[in-house]
mmCIF file of the N, C-alpha and C atoms, coordinates in Angstrom:
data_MODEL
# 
_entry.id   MODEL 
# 
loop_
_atom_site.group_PDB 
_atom_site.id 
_atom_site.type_symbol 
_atom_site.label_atom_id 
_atom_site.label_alt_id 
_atom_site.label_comp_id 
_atom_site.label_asym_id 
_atom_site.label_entity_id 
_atom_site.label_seq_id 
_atom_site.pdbx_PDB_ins_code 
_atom_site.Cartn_x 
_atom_site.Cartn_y 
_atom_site.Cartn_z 
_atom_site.occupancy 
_atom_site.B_iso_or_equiv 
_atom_site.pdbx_formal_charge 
_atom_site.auth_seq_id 
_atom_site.auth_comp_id 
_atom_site.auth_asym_id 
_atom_site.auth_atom_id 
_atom_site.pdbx_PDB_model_num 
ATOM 1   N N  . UNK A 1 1  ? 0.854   -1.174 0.000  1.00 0.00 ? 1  UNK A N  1 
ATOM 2   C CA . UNK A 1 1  ? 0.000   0.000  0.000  1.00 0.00 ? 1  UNK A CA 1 
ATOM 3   C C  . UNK A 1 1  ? 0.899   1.236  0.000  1.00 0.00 ? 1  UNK A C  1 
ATOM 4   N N  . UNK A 1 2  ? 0.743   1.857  -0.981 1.00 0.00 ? 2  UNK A N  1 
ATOM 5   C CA . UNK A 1 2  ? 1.501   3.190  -1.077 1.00 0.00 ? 2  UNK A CA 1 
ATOM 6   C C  . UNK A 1 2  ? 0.844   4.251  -0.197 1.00 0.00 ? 2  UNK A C  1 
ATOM 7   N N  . UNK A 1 3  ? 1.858   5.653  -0.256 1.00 0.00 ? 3  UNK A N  1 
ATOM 8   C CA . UNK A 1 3  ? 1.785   6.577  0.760  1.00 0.00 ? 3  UNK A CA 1 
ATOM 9   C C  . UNK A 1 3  ? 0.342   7.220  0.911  1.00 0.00 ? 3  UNK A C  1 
ATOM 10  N N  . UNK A 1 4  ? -0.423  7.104  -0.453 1.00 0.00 ? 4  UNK A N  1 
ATOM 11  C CA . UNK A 1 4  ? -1.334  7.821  -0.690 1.00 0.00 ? 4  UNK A CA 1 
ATOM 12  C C  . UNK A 1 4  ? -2.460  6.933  -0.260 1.00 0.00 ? 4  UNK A C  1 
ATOM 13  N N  . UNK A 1 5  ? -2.890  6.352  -0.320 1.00 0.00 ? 5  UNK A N  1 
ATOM 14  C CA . UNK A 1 5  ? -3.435  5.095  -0.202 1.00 0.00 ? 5  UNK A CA 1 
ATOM 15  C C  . UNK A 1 5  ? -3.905  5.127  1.529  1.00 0.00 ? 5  UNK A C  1 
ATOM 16  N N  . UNK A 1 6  ? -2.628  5.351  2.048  1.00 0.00 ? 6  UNK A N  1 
ATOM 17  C CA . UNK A 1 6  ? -3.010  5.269  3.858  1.00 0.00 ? 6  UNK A CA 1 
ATOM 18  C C  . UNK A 1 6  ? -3.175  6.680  4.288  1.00 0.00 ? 6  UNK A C  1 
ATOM 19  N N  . UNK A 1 7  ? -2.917  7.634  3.845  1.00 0.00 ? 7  UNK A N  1 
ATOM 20  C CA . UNK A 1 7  ? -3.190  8.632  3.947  1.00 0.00 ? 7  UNK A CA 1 
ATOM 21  C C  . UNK A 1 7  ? -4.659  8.751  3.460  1.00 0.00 ? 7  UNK A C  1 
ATOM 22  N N  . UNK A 1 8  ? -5.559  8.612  2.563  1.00 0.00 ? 8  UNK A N  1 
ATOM 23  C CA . UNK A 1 8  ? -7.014  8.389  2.490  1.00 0.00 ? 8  UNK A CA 1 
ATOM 24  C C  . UNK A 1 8  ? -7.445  7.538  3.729  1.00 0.00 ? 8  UNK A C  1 
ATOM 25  N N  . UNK A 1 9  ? -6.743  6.524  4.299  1.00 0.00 ? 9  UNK A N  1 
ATOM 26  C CA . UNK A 1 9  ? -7.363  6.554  5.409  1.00 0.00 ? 9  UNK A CA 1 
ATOM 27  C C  . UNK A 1 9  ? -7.155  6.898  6.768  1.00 0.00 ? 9  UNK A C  1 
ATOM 28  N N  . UNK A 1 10 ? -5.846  7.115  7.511  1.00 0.00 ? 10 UNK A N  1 
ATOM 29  C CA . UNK A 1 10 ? -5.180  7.563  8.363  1.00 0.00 ? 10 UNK A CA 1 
ATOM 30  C C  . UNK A 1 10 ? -6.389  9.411  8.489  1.00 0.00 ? 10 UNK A C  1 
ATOM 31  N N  . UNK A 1 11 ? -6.139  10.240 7.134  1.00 0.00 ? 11 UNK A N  1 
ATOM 32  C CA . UNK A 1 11 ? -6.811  11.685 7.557  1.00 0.00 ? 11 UNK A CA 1 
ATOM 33  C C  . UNK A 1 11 ? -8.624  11.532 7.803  1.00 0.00 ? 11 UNK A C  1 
ATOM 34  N N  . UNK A 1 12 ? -8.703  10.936 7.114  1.00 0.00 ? 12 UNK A N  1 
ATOM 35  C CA . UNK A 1 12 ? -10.419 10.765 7.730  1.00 0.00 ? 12 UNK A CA 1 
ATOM 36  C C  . UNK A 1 12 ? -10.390 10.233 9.298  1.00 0.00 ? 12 UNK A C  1 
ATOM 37  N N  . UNK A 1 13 ? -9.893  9.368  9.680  1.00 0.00 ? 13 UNK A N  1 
ATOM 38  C CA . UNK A 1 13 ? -9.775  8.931  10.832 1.00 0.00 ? 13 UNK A CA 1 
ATOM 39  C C  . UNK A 1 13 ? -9.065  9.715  11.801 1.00 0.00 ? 13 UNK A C  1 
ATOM 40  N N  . UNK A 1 14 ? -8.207  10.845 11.671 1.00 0.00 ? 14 UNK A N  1 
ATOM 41  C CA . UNK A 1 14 ? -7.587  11.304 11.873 1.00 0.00 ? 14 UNK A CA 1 
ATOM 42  C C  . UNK A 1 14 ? -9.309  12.696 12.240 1.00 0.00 ? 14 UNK A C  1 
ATOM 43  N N  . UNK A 1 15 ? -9.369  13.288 11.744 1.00 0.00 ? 15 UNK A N  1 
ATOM 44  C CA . UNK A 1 15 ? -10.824 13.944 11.459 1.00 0.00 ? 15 UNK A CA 1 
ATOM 45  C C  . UNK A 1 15 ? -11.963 13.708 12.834 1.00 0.00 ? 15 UNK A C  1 
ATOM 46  N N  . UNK A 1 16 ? -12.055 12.446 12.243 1.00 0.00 ? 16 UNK A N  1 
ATOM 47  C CA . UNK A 1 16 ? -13.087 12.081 13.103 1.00 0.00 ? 16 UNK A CA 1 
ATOM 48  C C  . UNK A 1 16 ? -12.478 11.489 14.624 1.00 0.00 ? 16 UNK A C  1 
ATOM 49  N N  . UNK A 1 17 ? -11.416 11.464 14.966 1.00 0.00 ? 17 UNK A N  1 
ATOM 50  C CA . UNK A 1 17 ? -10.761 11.567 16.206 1.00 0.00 ? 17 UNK A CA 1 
ATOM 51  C C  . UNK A 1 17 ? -10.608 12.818 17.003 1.00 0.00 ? 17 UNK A C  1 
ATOM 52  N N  . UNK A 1 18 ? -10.189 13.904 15.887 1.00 0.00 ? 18 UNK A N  1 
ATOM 53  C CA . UNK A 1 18 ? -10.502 14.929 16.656 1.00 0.00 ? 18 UNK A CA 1 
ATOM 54  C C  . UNK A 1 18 ? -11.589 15.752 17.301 1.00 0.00 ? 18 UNK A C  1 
ATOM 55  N N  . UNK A 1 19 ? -12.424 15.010 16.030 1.00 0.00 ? 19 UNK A N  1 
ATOM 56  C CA . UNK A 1 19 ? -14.100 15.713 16.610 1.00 0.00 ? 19 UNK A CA 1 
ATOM 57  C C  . UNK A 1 19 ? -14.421 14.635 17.840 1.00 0.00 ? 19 UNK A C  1 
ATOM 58  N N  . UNK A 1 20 ? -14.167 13.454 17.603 1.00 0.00 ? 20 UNK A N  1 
ATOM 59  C CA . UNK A 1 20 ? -14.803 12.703 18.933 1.00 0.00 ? 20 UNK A CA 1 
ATOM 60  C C  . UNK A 1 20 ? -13.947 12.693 20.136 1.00 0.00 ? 20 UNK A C  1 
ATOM 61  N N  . UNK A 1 21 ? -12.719 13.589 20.262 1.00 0.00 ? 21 UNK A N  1 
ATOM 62  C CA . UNK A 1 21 ? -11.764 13.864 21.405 1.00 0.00 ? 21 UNK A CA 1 
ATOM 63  C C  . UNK A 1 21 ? -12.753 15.228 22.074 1.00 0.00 ? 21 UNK A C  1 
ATOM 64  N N  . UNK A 1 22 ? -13.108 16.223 20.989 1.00 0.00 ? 22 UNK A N  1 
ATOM 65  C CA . UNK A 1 22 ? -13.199 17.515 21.070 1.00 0.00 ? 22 UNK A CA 1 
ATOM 66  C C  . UNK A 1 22 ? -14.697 17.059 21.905 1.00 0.00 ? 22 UNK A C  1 
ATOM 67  N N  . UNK A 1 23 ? -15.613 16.498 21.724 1.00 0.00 ? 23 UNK A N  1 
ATOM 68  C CA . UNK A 1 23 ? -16.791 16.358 21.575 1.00 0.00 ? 23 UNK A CA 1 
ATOM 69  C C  . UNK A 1 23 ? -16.900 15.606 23.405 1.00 0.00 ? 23 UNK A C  1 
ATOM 70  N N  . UNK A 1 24 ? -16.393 14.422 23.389 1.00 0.00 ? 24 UNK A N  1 
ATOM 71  C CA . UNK A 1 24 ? -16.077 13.848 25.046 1.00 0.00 ? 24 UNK A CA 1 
ATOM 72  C C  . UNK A 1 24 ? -15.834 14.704 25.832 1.00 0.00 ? 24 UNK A C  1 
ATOM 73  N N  . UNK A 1 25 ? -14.848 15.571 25.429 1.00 0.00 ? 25 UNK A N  1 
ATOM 74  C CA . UNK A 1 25 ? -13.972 16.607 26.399 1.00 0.00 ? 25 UNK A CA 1 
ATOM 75  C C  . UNK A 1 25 ? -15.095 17.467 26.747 1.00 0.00 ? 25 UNK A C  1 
ATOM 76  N N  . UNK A 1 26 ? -15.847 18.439 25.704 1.00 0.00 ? 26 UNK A N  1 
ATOM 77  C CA . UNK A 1 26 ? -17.002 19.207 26.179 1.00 0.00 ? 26 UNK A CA 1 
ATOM 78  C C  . UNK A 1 26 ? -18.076 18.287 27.184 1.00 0.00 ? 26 UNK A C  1 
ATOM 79  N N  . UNK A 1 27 ? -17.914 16.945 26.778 1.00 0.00 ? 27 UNK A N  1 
ATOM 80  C CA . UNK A 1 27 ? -19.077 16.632 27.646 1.00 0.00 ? 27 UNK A CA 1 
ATOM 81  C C  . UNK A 1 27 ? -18.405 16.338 29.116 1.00 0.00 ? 27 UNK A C  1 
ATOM 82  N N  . UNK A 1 28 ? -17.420 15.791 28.699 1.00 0.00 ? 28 UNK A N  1 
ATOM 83  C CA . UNK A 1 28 ? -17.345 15.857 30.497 1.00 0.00 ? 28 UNK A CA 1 
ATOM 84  C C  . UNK A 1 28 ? -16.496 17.203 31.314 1.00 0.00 ? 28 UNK A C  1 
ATOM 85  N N  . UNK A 1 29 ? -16.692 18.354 30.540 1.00 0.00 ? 29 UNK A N  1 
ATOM 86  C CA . UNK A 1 29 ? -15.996 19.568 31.063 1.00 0.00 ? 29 UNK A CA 1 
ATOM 87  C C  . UNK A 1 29 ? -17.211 20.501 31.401 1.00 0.00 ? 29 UNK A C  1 
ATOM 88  N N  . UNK A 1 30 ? -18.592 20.135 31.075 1.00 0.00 ? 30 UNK A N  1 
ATOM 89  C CA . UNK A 1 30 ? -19.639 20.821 31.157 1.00 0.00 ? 30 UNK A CA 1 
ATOM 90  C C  . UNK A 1 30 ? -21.059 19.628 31.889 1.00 0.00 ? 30 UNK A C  1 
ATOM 91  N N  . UNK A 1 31 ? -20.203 18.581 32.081 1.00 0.00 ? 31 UNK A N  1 
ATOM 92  C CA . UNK A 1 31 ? -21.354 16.976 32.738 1.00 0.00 ? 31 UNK A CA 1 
ATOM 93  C C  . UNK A 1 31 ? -22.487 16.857 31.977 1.00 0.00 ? 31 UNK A C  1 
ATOM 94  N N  . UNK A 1 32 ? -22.182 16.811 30.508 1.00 0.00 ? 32 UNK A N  1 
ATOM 95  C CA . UNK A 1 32 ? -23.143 16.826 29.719 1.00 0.00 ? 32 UNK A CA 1 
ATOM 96  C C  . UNK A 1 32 ? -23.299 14.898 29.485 1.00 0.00 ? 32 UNK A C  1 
ATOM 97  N N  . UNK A 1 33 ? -24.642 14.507 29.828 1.00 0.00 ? 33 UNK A N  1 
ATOM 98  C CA . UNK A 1 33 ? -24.541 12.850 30.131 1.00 0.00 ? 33 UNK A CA 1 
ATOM 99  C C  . UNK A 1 33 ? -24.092 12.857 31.310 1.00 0.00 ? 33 UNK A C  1 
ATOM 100 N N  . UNK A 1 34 ? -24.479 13.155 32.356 1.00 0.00 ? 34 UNK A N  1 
ATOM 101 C CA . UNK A 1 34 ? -23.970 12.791 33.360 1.00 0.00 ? 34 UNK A CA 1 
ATOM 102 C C  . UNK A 1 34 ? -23.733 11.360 34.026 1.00 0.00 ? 34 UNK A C  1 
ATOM 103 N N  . UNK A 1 35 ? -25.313 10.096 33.556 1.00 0.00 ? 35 UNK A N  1 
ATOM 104 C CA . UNK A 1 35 ? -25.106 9.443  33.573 1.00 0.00 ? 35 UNK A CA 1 
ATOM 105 C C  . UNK A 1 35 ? -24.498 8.125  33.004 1.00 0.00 ? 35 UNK A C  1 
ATOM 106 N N  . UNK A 1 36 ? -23.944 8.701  32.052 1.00 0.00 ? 36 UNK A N  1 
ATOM 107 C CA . UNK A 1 36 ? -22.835 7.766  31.230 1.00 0.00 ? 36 UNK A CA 1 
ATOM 108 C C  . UNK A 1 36 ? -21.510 8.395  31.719 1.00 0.00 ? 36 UNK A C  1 
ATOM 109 N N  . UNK A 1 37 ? -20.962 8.964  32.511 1.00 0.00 ? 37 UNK A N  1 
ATOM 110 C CA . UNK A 1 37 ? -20.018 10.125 32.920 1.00 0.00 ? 37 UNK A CA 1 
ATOM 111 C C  . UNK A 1 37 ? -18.673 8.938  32.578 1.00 0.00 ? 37 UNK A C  1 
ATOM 112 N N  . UNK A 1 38 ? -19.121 7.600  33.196 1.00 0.00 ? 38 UNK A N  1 
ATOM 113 C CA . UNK A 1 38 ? -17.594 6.685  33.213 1.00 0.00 ? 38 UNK A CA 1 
ATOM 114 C C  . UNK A 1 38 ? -17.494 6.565  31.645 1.00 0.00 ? 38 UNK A C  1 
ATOM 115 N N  . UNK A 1 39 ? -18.231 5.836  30.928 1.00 0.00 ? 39 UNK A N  1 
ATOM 116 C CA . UNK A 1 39 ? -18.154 5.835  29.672 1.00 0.00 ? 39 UNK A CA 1 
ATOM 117 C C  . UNK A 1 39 ? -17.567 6.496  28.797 1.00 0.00 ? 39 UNK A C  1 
ATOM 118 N N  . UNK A 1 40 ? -18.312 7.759  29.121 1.00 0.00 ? 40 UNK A N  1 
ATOM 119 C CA . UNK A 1 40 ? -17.398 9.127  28.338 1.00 0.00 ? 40 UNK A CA 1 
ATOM 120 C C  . UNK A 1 40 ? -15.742 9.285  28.483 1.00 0.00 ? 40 UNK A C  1 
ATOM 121 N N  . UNK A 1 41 ? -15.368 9.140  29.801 1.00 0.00 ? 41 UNK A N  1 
ATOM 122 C CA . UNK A 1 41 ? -14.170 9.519  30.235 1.00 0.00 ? 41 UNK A CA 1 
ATOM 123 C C  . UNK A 1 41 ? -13.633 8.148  29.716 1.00 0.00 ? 41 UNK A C  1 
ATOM 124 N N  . UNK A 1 42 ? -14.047 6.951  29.416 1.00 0.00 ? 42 UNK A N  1 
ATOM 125 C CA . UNK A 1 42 ? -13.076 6.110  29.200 1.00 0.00 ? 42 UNK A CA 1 
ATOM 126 C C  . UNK A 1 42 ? -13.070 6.230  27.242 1.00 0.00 ? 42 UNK A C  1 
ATOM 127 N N  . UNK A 1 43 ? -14.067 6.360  26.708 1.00 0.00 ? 43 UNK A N  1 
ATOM 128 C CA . UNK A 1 43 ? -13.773 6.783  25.830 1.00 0.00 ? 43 UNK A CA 1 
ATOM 129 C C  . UNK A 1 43 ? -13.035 8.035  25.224 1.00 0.00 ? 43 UNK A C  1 
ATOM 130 N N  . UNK A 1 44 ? -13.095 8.937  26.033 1.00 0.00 ? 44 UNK A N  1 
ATOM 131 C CA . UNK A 1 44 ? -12.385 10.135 25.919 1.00 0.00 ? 44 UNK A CA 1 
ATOM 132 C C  . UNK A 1 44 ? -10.692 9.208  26.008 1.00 0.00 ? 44 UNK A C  1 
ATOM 133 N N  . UNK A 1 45 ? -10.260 8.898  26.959 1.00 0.00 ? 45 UNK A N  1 
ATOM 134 C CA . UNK A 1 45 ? -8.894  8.077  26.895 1.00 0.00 ? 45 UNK A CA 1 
ATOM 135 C C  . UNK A 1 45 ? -8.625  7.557  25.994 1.00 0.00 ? 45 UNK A C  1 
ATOM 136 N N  . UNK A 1 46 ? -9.055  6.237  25.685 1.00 0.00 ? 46 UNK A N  1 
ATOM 137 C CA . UNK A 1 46 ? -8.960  5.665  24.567 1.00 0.00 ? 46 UNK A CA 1 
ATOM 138 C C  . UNK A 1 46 ? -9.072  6.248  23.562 1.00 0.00 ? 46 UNK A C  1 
ATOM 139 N N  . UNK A 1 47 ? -9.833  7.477  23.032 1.00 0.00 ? 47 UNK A N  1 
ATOM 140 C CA . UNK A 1 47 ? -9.576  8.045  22.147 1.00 0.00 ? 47 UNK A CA 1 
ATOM 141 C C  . UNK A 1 47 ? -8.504  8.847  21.746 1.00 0.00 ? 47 UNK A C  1 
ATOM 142 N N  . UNK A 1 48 ? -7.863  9.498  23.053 1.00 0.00 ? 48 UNK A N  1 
ATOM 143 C CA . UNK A 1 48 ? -7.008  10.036 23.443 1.00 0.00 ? 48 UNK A CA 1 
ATOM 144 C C  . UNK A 1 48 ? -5.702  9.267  22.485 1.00 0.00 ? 48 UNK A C  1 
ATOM 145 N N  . UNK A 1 49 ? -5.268  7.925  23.055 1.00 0.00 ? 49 UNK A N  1 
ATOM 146 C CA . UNK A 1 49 ? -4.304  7.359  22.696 1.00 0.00 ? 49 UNK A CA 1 
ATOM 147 C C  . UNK A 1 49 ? -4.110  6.865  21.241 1.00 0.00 ? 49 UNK A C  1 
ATOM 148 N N  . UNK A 1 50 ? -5.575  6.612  20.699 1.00 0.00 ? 50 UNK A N  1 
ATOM 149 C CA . UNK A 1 50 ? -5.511  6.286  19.137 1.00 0.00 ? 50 UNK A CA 1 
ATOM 150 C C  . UNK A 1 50 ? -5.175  7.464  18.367 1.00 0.00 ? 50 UNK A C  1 
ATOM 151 N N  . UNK A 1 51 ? -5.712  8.912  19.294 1.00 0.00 ? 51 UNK A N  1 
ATOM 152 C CA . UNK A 1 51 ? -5.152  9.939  18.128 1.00 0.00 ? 51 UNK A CA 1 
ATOM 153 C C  . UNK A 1 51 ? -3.979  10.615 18.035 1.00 0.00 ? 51 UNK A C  1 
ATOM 154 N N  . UNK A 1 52 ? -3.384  10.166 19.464 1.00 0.00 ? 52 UNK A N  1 
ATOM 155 C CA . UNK A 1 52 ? -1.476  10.524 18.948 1.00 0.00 ? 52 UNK A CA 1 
ATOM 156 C C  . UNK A 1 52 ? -1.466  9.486  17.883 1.00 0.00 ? 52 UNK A C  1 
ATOM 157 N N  . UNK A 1 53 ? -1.364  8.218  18.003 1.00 0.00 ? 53 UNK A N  1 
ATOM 158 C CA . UNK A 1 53 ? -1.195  7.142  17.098 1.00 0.00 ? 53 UNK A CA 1 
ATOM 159 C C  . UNK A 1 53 ? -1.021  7.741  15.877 1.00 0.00 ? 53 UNK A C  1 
ATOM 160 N N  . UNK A 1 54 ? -2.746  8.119  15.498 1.00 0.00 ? 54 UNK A N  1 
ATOM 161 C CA . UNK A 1 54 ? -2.958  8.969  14.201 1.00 0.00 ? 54 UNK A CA 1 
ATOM 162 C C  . UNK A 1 54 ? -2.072  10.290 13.721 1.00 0.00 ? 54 UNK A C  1 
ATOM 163 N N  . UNK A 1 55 ? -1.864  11.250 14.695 1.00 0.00 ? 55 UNK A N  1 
ATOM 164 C CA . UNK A 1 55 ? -0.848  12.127 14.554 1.00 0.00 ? 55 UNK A CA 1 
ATOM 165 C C  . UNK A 1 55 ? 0.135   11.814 13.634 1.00 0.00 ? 55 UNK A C  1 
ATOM 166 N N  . UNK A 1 56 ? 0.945   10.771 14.763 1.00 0.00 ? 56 UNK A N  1 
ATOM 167 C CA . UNK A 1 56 ? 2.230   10.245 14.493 1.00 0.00 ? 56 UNK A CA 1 
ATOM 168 C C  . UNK A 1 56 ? 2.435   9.680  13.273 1.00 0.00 ? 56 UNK A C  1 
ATOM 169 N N  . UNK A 1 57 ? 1.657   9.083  12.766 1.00 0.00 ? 57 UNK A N  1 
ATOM 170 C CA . UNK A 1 57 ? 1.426   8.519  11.552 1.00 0.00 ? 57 UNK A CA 1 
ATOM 171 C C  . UNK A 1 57 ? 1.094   9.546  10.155 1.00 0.00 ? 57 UNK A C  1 
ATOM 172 N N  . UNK A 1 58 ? 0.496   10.490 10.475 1.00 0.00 ? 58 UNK A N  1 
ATOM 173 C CA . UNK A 1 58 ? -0.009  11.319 9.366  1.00 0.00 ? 58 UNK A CA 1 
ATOM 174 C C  . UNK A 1 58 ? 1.457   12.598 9.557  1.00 0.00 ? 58 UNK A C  1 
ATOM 175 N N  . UNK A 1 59 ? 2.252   12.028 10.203 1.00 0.00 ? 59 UNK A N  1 
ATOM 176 C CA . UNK A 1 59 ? 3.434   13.572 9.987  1.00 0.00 ? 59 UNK A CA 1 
ATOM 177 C C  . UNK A 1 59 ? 4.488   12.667 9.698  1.00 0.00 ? 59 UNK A C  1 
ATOM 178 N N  . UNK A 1 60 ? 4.295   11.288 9.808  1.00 0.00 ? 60 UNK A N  1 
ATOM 179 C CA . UNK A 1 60 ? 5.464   10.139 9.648  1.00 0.00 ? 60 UNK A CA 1 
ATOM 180 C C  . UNK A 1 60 ? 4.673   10.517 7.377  1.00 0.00 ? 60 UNK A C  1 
ATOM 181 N N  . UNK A 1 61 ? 4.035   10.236 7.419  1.00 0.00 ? 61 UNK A N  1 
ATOM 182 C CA . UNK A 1 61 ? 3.818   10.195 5.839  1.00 0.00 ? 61 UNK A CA 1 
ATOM 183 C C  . UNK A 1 61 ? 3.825   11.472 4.783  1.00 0.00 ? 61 UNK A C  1 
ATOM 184 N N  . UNK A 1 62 ? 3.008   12.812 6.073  1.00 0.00 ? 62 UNK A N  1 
ATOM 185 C CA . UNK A 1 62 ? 3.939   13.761 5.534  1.00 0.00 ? 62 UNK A CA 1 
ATOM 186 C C  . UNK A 1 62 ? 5.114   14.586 5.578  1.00 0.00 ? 62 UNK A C  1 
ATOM 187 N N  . UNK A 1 63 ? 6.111   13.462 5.969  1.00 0.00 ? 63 UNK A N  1 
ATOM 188 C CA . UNK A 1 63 ? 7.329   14.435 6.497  1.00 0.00 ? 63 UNK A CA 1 
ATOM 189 C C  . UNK A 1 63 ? 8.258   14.979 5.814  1.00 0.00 ? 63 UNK A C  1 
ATOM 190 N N  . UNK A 1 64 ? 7.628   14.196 4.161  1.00 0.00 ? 64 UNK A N  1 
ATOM 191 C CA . UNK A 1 64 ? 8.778   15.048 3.008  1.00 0.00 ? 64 UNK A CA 1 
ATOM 192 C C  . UNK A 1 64 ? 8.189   16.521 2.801  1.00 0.00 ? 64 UNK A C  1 
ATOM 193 N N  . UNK A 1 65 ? 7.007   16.245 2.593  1.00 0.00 ? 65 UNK A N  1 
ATOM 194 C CA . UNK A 1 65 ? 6.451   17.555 2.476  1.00 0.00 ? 65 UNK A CA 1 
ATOM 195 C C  . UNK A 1 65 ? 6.385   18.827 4.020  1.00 0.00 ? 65 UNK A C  1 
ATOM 196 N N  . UNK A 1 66 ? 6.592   18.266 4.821  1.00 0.00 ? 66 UNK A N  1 
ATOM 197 C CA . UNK A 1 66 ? 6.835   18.822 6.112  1.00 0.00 ? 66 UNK A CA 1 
ATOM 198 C C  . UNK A 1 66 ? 8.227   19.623 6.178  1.00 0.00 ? 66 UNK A C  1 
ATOM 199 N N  . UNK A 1 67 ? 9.251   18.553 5.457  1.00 0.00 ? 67 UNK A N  1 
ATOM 200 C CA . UNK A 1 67 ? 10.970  19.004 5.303  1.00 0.00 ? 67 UNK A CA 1 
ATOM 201 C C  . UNK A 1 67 ? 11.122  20.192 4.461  1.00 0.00 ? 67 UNK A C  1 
ATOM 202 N N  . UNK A 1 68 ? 10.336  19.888 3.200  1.00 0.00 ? 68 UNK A N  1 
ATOM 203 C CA . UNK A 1 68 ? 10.483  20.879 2.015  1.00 0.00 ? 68 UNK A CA 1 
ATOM 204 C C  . UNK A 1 68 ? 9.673   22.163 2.590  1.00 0.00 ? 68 UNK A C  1 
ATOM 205 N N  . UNK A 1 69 ? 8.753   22.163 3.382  1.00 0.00 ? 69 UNK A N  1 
ATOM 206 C CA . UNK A 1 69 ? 7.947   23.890 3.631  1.00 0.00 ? 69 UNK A CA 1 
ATOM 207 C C  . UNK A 1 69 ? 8.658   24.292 4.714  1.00 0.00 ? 69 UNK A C  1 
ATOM 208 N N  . UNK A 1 70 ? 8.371   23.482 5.773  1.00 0.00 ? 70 UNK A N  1 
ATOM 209 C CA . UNK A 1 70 ? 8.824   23.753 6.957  1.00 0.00 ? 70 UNK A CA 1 
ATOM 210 C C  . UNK A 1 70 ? 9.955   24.204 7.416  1.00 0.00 ? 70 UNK A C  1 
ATOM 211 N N  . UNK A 1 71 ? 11.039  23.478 6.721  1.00 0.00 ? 71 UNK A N  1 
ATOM 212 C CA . UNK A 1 71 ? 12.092  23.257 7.176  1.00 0.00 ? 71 UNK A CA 1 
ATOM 213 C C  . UNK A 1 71 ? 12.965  23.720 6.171  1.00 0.00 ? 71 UNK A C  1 
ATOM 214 N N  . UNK A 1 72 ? 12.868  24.651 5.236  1.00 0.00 ? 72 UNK A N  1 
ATOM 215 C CA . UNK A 1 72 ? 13.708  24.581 3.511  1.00 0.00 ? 72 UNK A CA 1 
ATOM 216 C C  . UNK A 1 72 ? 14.447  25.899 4.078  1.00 0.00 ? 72 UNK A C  1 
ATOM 217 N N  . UNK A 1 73 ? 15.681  25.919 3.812  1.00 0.00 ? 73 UNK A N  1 
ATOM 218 C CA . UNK A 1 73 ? 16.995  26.379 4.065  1.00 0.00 ? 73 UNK A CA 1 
ATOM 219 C C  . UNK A 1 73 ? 16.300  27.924 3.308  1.00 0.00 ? 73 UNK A C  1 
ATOM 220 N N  . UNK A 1 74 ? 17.122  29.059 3.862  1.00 0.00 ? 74 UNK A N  1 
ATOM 221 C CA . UNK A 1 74 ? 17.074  30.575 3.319  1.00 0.00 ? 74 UNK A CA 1 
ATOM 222 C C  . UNK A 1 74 ? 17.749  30.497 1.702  1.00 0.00 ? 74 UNK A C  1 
ATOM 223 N N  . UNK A 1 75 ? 17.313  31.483 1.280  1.00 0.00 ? 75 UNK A N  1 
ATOM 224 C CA . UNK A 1 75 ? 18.463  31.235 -0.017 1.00 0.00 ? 75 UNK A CA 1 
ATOM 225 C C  . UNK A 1 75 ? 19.610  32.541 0.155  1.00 0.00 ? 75 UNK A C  1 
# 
């Protein structure tokens, strides 16, 4: 599987990790569900850890393009 290939799926997932990090966090920063409160927070974790995962992975694939903007010498 080429670079492009996991990158179609790594950024969608990547996406929808952040909205469902962003989304837990409001609920248990405001006790929204109170009675699912454990649930939330354990999903909030676990979500937590899959989306460094995802991070790590989506700057591991773009890191040529990361080198060349980011990082490209003065002239």
């Amino acid at each position: 599987m080429n670079k492009f290939s996991l990158l179609k799926i790594v950024n969608p997932l990547l996406g929808l990790g952040f909205f469902l990090q962003a989304l837990t966090g409001i609920m248990l920063a405001y006790g929204i569900g109170i009675n699912y409160m454990e649930q939330i927070s354990e999903l909030h974790r676990y979500n937590g850890f899959i989306f460094i995962m995802l991070v790590a992975a989506h700057l591991t694939l773009n890191w040529a393009w990361i080198k060349m903007n980011i990082f490209k010498k003065p002239v």
